[in-house]
N, C-alpha and C positions, 0 to 999 in steps of 0.2 A: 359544820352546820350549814342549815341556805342560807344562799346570798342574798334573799329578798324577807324583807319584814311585810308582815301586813297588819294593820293597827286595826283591830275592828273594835266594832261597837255591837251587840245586842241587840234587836230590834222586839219590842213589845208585839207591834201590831205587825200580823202575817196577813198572808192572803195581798190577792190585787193589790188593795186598799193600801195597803201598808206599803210595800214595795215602791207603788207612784209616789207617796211621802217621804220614801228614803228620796225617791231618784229627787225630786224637787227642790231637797234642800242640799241638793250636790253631793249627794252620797248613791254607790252601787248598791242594789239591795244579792244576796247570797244565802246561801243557805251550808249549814255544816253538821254532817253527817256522817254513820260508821263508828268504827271502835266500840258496837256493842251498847253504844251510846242514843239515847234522843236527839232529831235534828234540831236544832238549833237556827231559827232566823237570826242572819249578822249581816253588816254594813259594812261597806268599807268608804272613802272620801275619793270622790269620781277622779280627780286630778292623783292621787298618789296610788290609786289603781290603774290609770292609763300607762304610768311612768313604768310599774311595774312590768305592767304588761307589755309594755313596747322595747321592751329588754329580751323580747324573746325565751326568756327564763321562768315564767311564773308557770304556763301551762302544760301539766302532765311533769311538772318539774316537784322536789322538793320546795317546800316552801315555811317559814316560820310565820305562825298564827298569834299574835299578841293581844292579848285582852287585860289591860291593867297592868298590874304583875303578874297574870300568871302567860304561859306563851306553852304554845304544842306543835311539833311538826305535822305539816298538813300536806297533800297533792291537790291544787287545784285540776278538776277532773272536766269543765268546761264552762265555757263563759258566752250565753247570748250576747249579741247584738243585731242593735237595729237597722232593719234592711239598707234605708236610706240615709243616714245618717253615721253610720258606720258606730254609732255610742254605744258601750257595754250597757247591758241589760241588764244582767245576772248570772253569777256567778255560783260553780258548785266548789266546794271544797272537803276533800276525807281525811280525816282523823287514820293517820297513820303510826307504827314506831319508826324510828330512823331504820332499824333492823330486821325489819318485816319484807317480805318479799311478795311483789305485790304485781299483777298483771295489767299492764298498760302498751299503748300504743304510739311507739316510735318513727317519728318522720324518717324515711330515705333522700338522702340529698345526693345527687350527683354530681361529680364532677371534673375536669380535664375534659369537656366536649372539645374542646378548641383542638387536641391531642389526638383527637380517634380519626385515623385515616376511613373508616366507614362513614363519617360522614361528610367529607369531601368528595369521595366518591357517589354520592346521594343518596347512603342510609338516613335512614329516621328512625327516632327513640321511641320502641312503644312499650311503655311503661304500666304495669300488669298491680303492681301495688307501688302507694306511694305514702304507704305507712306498713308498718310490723308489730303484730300485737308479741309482746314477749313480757319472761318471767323476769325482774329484776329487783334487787334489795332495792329499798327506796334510796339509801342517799348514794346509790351507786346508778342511776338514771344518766344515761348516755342523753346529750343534746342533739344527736340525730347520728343515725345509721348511714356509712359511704361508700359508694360507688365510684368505682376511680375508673373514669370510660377510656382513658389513653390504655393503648395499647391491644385494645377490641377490633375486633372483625368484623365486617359483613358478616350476617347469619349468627352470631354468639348471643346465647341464651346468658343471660344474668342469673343468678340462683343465690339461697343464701350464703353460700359457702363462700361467692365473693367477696358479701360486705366486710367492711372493715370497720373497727369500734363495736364489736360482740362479744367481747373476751371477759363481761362482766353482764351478759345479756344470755337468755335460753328463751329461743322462738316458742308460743304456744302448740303452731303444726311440727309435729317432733316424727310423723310418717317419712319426710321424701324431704331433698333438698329443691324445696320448693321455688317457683318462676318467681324473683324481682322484674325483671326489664328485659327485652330483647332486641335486636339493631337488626332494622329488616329495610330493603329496597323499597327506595318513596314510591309512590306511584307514577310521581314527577319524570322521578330516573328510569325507570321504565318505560315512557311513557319518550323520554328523550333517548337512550336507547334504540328505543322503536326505529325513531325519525333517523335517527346515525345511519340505521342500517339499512334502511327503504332508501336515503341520500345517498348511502356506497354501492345499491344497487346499482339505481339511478345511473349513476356517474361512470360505473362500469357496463350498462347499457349501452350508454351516449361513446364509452371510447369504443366497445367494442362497432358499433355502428359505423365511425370514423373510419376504424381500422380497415371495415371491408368495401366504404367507400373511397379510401386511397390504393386497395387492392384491385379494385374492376377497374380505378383510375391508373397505375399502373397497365397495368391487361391492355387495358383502351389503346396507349400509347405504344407498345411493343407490337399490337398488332398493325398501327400504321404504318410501325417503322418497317415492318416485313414487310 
């Protein structure tokens, strides 16, 4: 089962109106929907919805729905908040079966940078999707998709075929093994590069110029000695 409870309440009064009356008396105002079912306005208590929330676990996750005695598994599917303030706003939540296969959108995380010789050498990550919509049972929800950059190249395309943790996931684009991330030259590094190479000119300018004024300096000296 999930690992997160959410204890809701019911809310009478919808609309605005209602919503600023949940948030005031220190409740989220949400809404629950799906399964063929009427939405439902519900609340949750703003403190044991942050807690949830900040477990990383609640969103696009399974999650258990309790009201009373009775409880249903739910996917919360998104959660406003306030620009300033960073405070949940509102909450969506769908009525799911544990069993049901259901289409959502999975984080890509990356990681071993510290490992990828491209980026010592002055690649940079340009990162093309940094989410994956894919088919998955619901309580078989991966907590994110991985990219394992050690051992990449300069120039190497990322595709799905790299991630790892899909073995229980089917991507929605099923045409092409399509572009996650690719490791391309900064423009830094090129840009330093550049400078290396106009400096090696430079520098082999300046000896060849030496060379041929110790050559006519030689010269000089042989013809006096004659």
């Amino acid at each position: 089962m999930a690992e997160i409870i959410l204890n809701v309440d019911v809310r009478s009064d919808v609309g605005t109106g209602g919503a600023r009356a949940a948030r005031r008396a220190g409740m989220v105002p949400g809404v629950l929907y799906g399964g063929d079912k009427a939405p439902v306005a519900i609340s949750v208590n703003e403190r044991d919805f942050r807690k949830s929330l900040y477990t990383g676990k609640l969103l696009g996750h399974l999650v258990t729905l309790k009201y009373g005695d009775e409880s249903q598994p739910v996917i919360a599917r998104d959660v406003q908040f306030d620009p300033v303030s960073d405070r949940p706003l509102h909450f969506d939540l769908m009525r799911v079966d544990e069993k049901q296969t259901i289409k959502i959108d999975i984080p890509v995380h990356f990681i071993n940078q510290d490992q990828c010789e491209a980026f010592r050498q002055g690649g940079s990550l340009e990162i093309v999707r940094h989410s994956v919509e894919v088919k998955v049972r619901a309580d078989h929800i991966p907590e994110d998709l991985i990219v394992d950059l050690s051992g990449h190249k300069m120039g190497d395309t990322i595709r799905w075929s790299d991630l790892k943790g899909t073995e229980d996931v089917e991507p929605t684009i099923t045409d092409r093994d399509f572009v996650i991330a690719s490791i391309k030259t900064s423009s830094a590094a090129i840009s330093a590069a550049a400078d290396e190479a106009q400096d090696a000119e430079e520098a082999a300018e300046v000896e060849a110029t030496e060379q041929a004024a110790s050559g006519d300096a030689d010269a000089s000296e042989a013809a006096d000695e004659g």
